[in-house]
N, C-alpha and C positions, 0 to 999 in steps of 0.2 A: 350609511354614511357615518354616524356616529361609531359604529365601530371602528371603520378604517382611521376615523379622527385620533383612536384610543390607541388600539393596535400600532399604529406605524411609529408615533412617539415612541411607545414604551419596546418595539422591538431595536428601534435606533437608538434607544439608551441601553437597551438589555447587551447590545452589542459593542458596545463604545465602554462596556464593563469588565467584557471579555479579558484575559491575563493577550497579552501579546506574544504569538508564539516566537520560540527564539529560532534564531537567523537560521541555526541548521536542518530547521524544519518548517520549508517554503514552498509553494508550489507558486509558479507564474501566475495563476488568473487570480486573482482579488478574489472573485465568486465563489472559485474550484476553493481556495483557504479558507476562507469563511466559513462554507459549510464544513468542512473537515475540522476547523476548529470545535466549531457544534458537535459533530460527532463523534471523537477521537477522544477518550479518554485522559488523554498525556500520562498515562499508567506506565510505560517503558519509555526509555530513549529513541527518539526517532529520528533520522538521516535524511538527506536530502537526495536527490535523483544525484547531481553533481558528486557529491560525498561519496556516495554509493557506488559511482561509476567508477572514481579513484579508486575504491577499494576492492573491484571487482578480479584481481588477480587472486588476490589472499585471504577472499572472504566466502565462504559458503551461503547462497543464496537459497533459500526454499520457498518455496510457492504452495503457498495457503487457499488457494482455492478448490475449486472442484474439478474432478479428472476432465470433463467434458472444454471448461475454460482451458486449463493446463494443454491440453487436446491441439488445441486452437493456434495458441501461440504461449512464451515465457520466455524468461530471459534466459542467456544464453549459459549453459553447464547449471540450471536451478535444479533444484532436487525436489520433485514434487513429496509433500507431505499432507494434503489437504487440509479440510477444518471438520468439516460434518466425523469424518473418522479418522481425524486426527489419535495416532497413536506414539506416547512418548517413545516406547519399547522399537519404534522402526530407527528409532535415531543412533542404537547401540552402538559403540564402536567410535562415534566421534568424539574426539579431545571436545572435554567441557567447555575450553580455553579459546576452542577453538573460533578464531571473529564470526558472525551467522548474520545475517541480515535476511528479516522473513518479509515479504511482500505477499501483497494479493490485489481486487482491483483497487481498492481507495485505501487501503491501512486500516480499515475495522476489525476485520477476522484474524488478521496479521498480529494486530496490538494484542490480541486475544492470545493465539501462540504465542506469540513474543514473551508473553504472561507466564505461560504454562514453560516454557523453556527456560525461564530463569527460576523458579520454582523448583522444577528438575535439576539446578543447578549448572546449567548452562551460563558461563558470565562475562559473555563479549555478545550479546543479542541487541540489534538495534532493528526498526520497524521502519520500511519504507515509504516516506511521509508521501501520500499522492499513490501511492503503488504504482501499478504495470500503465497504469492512464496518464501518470504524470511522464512516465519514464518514455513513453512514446511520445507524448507530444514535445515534449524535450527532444525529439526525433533519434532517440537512440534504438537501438536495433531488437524484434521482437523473432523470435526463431520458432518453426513449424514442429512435429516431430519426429522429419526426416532431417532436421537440421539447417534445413533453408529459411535463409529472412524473408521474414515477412510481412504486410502492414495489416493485418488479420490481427484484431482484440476481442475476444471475449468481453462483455462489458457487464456481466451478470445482469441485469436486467435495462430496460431501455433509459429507465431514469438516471442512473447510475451512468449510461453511455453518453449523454447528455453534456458528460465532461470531457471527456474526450474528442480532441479538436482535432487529430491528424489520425490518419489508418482508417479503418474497413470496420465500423461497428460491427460483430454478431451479436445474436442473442442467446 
């Protein structure tokens, strides 16, 4: 009891300290933000599912997870790139210049390339705030790898799925 008495104060003030993320990096649930606040860095610029959608004509998407999620489902024309072997060298040939928005499921491993691509000198990179979890339950469209939509998410693990309010958790 004493602890809970210690802990809930001082995590409700730990939070209420927090910098307030700017508008273009929102996700719907209060909870799903919060922790993403806690987790995310704010090391790169990051975009909103809406933002993102708009710029889905002109922007090169790449998907930062692992083949097996990529497998599953992704957004629609993303270029898988993973994380675990992630290789700058696969990216050859693309204009530096060129707009990139790197997603994965929540924006951790994403912020991580996003990193490494502007580093590389990549400098139109932004990071999809919520990743592939936000972007589904936002109900936009997630594609198989025969090209068909689908409500199949990879969620990398169950805790992680936990966010995800619409579609077909896997694991």
């Amino acid at each position: 009891m004493f602890i809970k008495n210690i802990i809930t104060p001082l995590f409700i003030f730990f939070m209420t300290q927090l910098p307030t993320a700017p508008l273009s990096a929102q996700v719907r649930s209060n909870s799903y933000n919060m922790m993403l606040r806690l987790l995310l860095s704010k090391s790169t610029a990051a975009v909103n599912v809406q933002e993102a959608k708009l710029q889905a004509g002109h922007t090169l998407f790449l998907d930062a997870r692992e083949p097996a999620e990529y497998q599953v489902s992704h957004l629609k024309n993303a270029r898988y790139v993973g994380y675990d072997a992630f290789d700058i060298n696969n990216l050859r040939g693309i204009d530096k210049k060129q707009p990139i928005i790197v997603y994965c499921t929540v924006g951790k491993r994403s912020e991580t390339i996003s990193k490494k691509l502007l580093h590389a000198g990549f400098t139109k990179v932004l990071n999809l705030y919520g990743g592939i979890l936000e972007w589904v339950n936002q109900g936009l469209p997630v594609y198989d790898p025969a090209g068909n939509s689908t409500n199949r998410v990879h969620t990398y693990t169950k805790f992680w799925g936990k966010w995800l309010d619409k579609g077909e958790r896997v694991y």
